[in-house]
ROPAPA-632672 format. One record per atom (N, C-alpha, C, O, CB): y, z, x; residue number from 1; atom name. Coordinates in steps of 0.02 Angstrom, whole numbers, plus 50000, padded with zeros to 5 digits. Atoms other than C-alpha are relative to their C-alpha. Glycine has a CB too. Example, Ala and Ser with C-alpha at 12.3 -4.5 7.8 and 13.67 -1.06 7.14 Angstrom:
2
{Y:49941&Z:50000&X:50045&n:1&atom:N}
{Y:49775&Z:50390&X:50615&n:1&atom:CA}
{Y:50060&Z:50000&X:50045&n:1&atom:C}
{Y:50059&Z:50033&X:50097&n:1&atom:O}
{Y:50001&Z:50062&X:49950&n:1&atom:CB}
{Y:49941&Z:49997&X:49958&n:2&atom:N}
{Y:49947&Z:50357&X:50684&n:2&atom:CA}
{Y:50055&Z:50037&X:49961&n:2&atom:C}
{Y:50110&Z:50045&X:49986&n:2&atom:O}
{Y:50023&Z:49929&X:50020&n:2&atom:CB}
// end
This chain:
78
{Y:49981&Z:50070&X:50003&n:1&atom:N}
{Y:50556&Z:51027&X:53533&n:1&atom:CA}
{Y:50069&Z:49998&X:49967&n:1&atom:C}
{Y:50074&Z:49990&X:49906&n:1&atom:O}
{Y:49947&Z:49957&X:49960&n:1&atom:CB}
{Y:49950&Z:50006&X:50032&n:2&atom:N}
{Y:50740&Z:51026&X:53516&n:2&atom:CA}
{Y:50026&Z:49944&X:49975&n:2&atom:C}
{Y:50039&Z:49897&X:50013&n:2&atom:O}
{Y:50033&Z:50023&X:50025&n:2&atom:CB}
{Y:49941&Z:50034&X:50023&n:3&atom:N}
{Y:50839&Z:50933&X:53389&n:3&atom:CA}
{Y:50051&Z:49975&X:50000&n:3&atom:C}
{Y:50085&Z:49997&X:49955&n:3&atom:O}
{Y:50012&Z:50008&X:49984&n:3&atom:CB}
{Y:49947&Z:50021&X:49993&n:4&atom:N}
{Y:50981&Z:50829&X:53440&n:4&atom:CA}
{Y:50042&Z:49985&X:49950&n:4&atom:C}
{Y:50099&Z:50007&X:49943&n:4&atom:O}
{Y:49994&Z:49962&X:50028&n:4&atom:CB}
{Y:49963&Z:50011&X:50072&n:5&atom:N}
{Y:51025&Z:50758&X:53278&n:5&atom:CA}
{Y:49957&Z:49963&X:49961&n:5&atom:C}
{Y:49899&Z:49956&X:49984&n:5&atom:O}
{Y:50070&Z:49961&X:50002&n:5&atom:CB}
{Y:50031&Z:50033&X:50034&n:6&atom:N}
{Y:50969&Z:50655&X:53137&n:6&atom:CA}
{Y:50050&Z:49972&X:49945&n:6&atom:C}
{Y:50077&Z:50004&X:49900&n:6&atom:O}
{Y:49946&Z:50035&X:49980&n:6&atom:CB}
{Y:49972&Z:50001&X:50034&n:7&atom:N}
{Y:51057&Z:50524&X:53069&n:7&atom:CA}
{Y:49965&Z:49903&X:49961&n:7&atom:C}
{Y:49934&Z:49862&X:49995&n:7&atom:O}
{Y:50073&Z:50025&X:50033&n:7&atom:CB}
{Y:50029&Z:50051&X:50043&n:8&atom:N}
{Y:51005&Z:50371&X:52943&n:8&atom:CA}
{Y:49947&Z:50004&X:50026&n:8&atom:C}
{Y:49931&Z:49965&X:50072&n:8&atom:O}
{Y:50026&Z:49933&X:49995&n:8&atom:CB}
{Y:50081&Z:49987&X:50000&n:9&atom:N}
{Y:50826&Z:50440&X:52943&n:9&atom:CA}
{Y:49976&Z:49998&X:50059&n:9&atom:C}
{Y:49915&Z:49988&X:50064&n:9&atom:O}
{Y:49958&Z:49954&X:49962&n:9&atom:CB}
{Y:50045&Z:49999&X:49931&n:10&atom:N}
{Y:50785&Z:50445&X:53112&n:10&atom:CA}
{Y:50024&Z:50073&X:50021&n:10&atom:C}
{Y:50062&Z:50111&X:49992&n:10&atom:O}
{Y:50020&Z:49931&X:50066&n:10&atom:CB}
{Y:50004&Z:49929&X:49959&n:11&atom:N}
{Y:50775&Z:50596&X:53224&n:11&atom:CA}
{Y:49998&Z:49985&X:50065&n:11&atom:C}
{Y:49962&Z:49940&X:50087&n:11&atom:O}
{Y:49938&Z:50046&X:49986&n:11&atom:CB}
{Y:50004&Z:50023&X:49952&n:12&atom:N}
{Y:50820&Z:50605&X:53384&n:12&atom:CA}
{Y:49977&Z:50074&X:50057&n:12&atom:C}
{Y:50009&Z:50125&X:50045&n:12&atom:O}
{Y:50067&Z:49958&X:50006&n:12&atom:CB}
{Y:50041&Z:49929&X:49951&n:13&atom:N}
{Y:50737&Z:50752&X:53511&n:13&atom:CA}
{Y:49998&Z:49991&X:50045&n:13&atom:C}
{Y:50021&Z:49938&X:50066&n:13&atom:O}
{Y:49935&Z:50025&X:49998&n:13&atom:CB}
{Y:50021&Z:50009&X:49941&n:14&atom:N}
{Y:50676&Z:50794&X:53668&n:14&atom:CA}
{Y:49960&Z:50061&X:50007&n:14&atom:C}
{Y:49982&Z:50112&X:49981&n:14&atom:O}
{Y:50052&Z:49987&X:50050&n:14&atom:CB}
{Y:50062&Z:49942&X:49970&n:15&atom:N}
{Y:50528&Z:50915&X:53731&n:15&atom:CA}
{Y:50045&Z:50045&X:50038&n:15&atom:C}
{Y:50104&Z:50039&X:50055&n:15&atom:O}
{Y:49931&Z:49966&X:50061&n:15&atom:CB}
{Y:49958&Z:49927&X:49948&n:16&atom:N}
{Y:50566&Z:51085&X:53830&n:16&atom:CA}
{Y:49973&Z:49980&X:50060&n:16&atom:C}
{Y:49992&Z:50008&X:50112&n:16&atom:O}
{Y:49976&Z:50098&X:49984&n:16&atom:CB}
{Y:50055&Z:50005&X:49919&n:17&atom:N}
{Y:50446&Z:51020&X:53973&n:17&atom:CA}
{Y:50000&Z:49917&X:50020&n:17&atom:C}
{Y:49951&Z:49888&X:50043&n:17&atom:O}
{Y:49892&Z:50027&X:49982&n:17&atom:CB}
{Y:49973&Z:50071&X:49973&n:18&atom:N}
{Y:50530&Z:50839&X:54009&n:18&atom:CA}
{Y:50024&Z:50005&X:50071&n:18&atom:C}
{Y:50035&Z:50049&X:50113&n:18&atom:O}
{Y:50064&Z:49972&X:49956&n:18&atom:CB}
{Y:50013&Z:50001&X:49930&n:19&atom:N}
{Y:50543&Z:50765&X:54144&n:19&atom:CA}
{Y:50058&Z:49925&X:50004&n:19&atom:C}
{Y:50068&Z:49897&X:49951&n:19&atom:O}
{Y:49899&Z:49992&X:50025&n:19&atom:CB}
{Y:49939&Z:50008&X:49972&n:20&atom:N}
{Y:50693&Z:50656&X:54234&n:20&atom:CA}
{Y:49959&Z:49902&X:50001&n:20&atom:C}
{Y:49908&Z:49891&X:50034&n:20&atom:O}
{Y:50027&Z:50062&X:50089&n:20&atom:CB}
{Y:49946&Z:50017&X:50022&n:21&atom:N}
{Y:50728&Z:50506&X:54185&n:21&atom:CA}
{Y:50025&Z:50028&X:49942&n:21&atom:C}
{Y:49992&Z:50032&X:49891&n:21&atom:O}
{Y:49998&Z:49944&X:49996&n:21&atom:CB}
{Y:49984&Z:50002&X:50089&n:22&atom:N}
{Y:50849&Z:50561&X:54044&n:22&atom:CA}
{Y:49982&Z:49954&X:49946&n:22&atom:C}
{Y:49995&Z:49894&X:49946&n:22&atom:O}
{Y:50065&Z:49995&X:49986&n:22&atom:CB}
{Y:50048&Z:50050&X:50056&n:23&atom:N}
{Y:50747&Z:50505&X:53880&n:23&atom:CA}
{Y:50039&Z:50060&X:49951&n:23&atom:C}
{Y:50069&Z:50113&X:49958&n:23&atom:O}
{Y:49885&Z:49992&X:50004&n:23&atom:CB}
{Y:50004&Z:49955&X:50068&n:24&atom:N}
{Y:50759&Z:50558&X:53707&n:24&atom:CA}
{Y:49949&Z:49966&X:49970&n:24&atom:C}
{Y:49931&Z:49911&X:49990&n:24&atom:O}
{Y:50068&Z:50006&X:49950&n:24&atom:CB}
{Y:50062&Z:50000&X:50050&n:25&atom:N}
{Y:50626&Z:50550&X:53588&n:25&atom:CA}
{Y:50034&Z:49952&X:49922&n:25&atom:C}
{Y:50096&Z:49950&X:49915&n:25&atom:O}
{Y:49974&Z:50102&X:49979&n:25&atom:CB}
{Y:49971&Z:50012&X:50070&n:26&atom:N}
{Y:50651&Z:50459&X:53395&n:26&atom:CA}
{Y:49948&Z:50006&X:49974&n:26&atom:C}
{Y:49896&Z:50008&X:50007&n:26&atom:O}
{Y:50036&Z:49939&X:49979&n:26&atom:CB}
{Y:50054&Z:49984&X:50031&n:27&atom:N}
{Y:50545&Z:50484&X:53269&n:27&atom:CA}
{Y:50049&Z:49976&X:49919&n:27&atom:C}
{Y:50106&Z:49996&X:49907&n:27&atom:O}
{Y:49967&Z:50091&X:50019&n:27&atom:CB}
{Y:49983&Z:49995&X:50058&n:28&atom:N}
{Y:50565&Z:50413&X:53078&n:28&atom:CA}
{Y:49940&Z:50003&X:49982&n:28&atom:C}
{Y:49888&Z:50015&X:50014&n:28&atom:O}
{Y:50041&Z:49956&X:49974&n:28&atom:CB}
{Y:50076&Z:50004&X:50049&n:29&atom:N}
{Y:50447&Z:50393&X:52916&n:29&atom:CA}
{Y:49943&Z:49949&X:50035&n:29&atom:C}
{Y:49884&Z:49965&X:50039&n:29&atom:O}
{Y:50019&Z:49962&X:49912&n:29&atom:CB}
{Y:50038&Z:50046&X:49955&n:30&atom:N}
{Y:50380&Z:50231&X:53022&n:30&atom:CA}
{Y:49957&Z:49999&X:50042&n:30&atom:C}
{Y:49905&Z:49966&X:50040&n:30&atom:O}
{Y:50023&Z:49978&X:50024&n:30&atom:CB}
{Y:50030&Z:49994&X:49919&n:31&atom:N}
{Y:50333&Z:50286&X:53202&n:31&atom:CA}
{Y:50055&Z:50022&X:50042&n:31&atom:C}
{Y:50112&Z:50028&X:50019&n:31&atom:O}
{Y:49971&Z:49926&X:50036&n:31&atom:CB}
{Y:49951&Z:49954&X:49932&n:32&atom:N}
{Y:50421&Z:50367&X:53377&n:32&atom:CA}
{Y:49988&Z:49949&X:50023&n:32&atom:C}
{Y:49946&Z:49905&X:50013&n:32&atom:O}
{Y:49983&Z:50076&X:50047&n:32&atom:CB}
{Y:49991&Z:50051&X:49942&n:33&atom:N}
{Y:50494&Z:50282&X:53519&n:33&atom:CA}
{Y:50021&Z:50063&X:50046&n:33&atom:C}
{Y:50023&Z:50123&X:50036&n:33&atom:O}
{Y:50065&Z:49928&X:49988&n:33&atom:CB}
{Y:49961&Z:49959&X:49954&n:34&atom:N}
{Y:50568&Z:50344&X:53666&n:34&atom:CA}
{Y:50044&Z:49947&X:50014&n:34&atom:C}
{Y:50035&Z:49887&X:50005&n:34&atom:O}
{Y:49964&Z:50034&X:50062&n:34&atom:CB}
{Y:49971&Z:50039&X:49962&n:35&atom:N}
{Y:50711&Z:50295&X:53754&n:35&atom:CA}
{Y:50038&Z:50035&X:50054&n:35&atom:C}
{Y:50048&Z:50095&X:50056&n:35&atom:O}
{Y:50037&Z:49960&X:49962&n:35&atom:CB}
{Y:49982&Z:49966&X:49912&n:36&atom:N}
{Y:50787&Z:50317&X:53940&n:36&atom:CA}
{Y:50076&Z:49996&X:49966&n:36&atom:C}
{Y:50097&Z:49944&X:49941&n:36&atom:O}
{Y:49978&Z:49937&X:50098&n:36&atom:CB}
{Y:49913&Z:50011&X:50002&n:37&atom:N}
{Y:50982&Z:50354&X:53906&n:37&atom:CA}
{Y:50026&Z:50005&X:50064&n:37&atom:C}
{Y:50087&Z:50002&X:50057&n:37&atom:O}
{Y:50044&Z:50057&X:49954&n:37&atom:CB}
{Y:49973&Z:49983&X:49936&n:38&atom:N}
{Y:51021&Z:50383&X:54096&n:38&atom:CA}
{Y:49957&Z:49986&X:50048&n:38&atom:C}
{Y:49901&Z:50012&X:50046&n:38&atom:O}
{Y:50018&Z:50065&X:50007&n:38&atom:CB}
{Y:49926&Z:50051&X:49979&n:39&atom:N}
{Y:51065&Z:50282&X:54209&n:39&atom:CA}
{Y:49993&Z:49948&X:49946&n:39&atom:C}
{Y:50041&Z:49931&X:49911&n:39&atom:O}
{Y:50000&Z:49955&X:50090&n:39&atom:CB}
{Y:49981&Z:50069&X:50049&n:40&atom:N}
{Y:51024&Z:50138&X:54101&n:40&atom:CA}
{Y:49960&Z:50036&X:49916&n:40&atom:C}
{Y:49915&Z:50078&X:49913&n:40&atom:O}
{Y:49944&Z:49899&X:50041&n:40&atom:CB}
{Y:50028&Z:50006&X:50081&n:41&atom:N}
{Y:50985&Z:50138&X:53889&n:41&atom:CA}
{Y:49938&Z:49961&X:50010&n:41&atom:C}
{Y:49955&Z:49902&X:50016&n:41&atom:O}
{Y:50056&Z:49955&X:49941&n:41&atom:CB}
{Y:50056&Z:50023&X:50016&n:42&atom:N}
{Y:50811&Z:50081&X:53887&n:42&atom:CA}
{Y:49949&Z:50023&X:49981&n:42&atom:C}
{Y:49927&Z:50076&X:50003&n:42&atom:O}
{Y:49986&Z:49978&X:50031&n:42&atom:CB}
{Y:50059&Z:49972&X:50065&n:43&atom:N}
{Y:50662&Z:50083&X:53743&n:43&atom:CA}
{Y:49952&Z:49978&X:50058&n:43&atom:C}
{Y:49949&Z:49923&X:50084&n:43&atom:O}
{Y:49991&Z:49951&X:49902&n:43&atom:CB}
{Y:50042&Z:50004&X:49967&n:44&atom:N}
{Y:50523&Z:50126&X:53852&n:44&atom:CA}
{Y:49927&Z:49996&X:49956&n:44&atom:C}
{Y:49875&Z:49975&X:49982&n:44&atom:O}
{Y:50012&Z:50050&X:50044&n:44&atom:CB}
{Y:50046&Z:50013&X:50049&n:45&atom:N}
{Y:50407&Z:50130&X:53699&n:45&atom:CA}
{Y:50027&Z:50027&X:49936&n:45&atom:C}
{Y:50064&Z:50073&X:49916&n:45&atom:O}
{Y:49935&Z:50029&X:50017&n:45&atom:CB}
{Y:49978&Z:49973&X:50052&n:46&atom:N}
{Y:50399&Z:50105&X:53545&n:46&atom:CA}
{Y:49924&Z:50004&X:49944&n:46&atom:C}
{Y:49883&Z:49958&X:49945&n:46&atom:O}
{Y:50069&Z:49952&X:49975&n:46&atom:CB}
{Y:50071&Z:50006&X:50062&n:47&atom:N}
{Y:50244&Z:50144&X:53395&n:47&atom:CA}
{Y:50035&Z:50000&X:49940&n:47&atom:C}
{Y:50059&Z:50051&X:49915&n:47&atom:O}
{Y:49937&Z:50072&X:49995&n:47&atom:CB}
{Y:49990&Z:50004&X:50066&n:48&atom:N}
{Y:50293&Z:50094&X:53249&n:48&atom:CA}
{Y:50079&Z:49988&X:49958&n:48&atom:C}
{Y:50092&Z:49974&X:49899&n:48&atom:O}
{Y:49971&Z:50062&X:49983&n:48&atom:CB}
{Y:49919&Z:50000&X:50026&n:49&atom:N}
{Y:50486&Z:50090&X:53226&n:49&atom:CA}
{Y:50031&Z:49924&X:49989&n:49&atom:C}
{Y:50049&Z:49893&X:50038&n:49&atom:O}
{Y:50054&Z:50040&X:50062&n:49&atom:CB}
{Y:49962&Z:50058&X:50025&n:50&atom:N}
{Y:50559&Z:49933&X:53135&n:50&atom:CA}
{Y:50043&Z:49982&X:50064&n:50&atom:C}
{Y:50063&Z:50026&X:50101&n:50&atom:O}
{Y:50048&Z:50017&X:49929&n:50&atom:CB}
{Y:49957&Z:50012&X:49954&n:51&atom:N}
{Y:50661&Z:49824&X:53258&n:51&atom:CA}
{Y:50085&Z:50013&X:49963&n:51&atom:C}
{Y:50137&Z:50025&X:49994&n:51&atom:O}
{Y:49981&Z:49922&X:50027&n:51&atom:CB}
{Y:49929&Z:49975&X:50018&n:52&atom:N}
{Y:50810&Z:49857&X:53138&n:52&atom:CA}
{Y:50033&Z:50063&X:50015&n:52&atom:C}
{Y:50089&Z:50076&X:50036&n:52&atom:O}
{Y:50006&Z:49998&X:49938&n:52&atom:CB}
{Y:49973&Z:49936&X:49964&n:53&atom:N}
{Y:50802&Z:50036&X:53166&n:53&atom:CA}
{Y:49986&Z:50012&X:50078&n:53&atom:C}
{Y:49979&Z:50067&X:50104&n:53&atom:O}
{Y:49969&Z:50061&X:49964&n:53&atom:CB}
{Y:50012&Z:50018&X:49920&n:54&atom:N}
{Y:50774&Z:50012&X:53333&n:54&atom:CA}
{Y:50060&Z:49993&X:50036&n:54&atom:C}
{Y:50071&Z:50018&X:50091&n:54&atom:O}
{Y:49963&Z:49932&X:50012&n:54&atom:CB}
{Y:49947&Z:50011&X:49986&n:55&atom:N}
{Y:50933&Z:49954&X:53343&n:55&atom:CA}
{Y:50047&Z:50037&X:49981&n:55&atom:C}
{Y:50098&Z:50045&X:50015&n:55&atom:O}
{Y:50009&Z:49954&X:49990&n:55&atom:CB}
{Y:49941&Z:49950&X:50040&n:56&atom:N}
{Y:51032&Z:50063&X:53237&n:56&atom:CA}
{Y:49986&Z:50042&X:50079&n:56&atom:C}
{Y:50023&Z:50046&X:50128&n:56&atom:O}
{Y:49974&Z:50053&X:49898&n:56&atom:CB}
{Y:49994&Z:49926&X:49934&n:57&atom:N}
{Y:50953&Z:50209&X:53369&n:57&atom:CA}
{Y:50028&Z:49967&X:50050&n:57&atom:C}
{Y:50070&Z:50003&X:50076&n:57&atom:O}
{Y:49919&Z:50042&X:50037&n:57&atom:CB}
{Y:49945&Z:50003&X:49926&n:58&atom:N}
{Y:51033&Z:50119&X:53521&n:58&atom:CA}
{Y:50045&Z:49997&X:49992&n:58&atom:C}
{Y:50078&Z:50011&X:50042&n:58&atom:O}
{Y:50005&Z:49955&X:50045&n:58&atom:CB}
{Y:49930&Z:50010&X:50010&n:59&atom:N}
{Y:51187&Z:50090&X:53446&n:59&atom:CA}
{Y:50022&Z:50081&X:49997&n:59&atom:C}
{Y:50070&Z:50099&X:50031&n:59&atom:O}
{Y:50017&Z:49949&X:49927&n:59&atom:CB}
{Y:49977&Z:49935&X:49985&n:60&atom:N}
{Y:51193&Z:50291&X:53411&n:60&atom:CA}
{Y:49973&Z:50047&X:50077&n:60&atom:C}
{Y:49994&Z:50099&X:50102&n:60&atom:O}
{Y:49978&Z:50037&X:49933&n:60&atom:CB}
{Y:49999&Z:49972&X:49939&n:61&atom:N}
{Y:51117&Z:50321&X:53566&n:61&atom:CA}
{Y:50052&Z:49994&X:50067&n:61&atom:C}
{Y:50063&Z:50035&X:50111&n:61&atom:O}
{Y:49948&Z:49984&X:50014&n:61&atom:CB}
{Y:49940&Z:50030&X:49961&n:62&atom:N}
{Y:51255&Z:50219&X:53663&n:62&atom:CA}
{Y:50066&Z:50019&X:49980&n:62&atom:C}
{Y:50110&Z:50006&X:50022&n:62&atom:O}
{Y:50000&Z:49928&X:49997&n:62&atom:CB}
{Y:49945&Z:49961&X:50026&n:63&atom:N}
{Y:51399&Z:50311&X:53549&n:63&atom:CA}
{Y:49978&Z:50077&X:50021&n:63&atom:C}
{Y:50023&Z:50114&X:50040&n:63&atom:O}
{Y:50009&Z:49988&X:49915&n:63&atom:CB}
{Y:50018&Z:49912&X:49974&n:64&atom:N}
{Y:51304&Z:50496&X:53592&n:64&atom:CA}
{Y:49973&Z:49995&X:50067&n:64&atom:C}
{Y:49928&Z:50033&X:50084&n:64&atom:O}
{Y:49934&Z:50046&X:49949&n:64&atom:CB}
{Y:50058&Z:49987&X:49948&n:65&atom:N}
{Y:51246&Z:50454&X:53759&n:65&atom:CA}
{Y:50043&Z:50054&X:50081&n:65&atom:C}
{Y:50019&Z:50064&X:50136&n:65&atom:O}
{Y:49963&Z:49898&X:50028&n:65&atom:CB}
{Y:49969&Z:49944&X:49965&n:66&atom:N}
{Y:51361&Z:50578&X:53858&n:66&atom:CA}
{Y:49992&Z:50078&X:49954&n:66&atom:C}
{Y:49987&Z:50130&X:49986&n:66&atom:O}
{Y:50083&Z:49976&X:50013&n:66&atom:CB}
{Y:50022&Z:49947&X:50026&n:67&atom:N}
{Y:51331&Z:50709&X:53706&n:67&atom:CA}
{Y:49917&Z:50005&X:50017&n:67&atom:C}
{Y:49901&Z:50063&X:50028&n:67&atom:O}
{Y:50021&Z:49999&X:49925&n:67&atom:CB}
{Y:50072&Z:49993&X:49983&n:68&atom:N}
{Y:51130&Z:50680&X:53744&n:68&atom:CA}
{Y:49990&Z:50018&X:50058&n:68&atom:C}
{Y:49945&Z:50061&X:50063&n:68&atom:O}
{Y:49965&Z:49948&X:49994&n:68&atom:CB}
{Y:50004&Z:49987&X:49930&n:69&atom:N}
{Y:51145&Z:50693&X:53926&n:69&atom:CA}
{Y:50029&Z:50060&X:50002&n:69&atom:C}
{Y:49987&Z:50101&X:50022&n:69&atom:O}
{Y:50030&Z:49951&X:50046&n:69&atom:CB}
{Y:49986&Z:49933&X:49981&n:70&atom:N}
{Y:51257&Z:50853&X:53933&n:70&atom:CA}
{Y:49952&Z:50039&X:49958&n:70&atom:C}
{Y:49930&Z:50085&X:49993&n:70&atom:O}
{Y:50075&Z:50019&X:49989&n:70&atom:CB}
{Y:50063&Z:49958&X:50040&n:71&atom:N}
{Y:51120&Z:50936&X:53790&n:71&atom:CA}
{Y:49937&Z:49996&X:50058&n:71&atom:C}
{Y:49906&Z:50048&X:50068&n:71&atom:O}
{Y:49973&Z:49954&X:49912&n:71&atom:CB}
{Y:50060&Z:49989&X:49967&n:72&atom:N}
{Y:50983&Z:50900&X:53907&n:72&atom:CA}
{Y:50034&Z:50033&X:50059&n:72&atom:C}
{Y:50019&Z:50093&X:50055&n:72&atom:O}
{Y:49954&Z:49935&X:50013&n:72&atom:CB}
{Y:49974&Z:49950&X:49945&n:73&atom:N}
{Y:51080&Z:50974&X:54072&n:73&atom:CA}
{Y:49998&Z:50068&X:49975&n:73&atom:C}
{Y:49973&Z:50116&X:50004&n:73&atom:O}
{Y:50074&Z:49985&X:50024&n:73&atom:CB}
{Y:49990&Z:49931&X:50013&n:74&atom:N}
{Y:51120&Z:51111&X:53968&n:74&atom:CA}
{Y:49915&Z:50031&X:49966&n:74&atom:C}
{Y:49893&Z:50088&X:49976&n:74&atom:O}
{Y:50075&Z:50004&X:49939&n:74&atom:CB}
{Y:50051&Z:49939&X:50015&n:75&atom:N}
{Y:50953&Z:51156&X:53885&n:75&atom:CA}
{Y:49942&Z:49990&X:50063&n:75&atom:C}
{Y:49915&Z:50044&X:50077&n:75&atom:O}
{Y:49960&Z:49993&X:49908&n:75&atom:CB}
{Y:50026&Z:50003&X:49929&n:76&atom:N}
{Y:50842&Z:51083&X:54061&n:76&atom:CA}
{Y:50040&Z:50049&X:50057&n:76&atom:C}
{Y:50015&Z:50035&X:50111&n:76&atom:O}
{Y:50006&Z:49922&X:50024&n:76&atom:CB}
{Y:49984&Z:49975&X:49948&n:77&atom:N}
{Y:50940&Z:51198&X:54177&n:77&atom:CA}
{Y:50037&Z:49969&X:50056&n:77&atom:C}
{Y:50050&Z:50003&X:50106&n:77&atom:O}
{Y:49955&Z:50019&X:50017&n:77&atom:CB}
{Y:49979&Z:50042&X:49949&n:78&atom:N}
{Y:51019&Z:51050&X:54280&n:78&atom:CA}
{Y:50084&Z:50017&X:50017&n:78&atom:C}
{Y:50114&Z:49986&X:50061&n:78&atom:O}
{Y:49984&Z:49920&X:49974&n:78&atom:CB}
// end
């Protein structure tokens, strides 16, 4: 389960055995979400994550979302 980054307490990941749409994973002290970064930014679920941080993660997902997408090409094989 690689590590993308982690920044103001959240964590952001993705599984070795994902599957297409581009997602990443979050995870804080709270609860995980996911979200689709490719083609569109969208929280496909969420358990437990404050709507504040909710927002923080799209805002760094929408500043990293060409570093998230080339990490998954590169560790998926695409």
């Amino acid at each position: 389960m690689p590590t993308l980054f982690e920044l103001f307490g959240i964590r952001f990941y993705f599984y070795s055995d994902e599957h297409l749409p581009i997602h990443v994973h979050i995870e804080n002290g709270d609860g995980r979400a996911k979200v689709n970064v490719y083609p569109v930014i969208q929280i496909v679920s969420n358990n437990g994550i404050k709507p504040k941080d909710i927002k923080k993660a799209l805002v760094i997902i929408e500043t990293y979302q060409d570093d998230i997408i080339d990490a998954w090409r590169k560790y998926h094989g695409e």
